[in-house]
C-alpha positions in Angstrom: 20.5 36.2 -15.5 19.0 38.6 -13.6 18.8 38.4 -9.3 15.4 38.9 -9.5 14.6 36.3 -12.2 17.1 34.0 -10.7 14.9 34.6 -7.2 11.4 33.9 -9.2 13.2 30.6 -10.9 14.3 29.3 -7.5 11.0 30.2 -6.1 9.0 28.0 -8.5 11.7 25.0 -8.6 11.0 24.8 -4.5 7.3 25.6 -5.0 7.3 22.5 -7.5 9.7 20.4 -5.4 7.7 21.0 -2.5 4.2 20.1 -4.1 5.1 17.2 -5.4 7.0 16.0 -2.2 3.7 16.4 -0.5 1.6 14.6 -3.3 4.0 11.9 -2.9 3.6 12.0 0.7 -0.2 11.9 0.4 -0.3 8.5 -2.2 2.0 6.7 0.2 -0.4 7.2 2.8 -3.7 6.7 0.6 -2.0 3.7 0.0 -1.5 2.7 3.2 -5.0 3.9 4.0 -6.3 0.9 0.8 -4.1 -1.5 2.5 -5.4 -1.1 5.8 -9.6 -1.0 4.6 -8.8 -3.9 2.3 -7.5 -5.5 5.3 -10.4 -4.8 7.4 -12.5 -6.2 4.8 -10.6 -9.3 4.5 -11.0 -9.6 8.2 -15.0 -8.7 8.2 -15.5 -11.3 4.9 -13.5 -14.1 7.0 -15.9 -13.4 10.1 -18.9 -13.5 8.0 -18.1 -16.9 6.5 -17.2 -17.9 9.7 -20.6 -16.9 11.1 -22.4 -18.7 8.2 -19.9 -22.0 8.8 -21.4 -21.7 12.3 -24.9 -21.5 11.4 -24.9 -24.4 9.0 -23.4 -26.4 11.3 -25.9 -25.9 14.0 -28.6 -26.3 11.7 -27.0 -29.7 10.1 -26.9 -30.9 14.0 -30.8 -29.7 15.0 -31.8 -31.8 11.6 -29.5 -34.6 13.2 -31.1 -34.6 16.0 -34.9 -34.4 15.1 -34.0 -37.5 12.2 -32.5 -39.2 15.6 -36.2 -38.6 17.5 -37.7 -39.6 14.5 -36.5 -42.8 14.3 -37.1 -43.5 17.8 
């Protein structure tokens, strides 16, 4: 084989190596990128519920407490 072909071959094999070393790179962190928002939005859904837990439990006492003044 030829140096110069031999050059050009060894060229594109690190060209190729070296793109998809860097794709890989990039999924691995996309993926950690998914994991983290999913996370977040775990954490944000669990708030909210929390939130609405809250509110239905102060508005189950306030109708507690005006059936208590009613009967009074």
């Amino acid at each position: 084989m030829d140096e110069a072909k031999a050059d050009l071959l060894l060229g594109y094999l690190a060209t190729g190596v070296g793109t998809t070393a860097a794709t890989l790179q990039w999924w691995g962190q996309l993926g950690n990128l998914l994991l983290v928002g999913l996370n977040v939005f775990l954490a944000i859904g669990g708030l909210c519920l929390v939130s609405l837990r809250i509110r239905k439990a102060r508005r189950e006492l306030m109708i507690g407490e005006k059936t208590k003044e009613e009967n009074r």
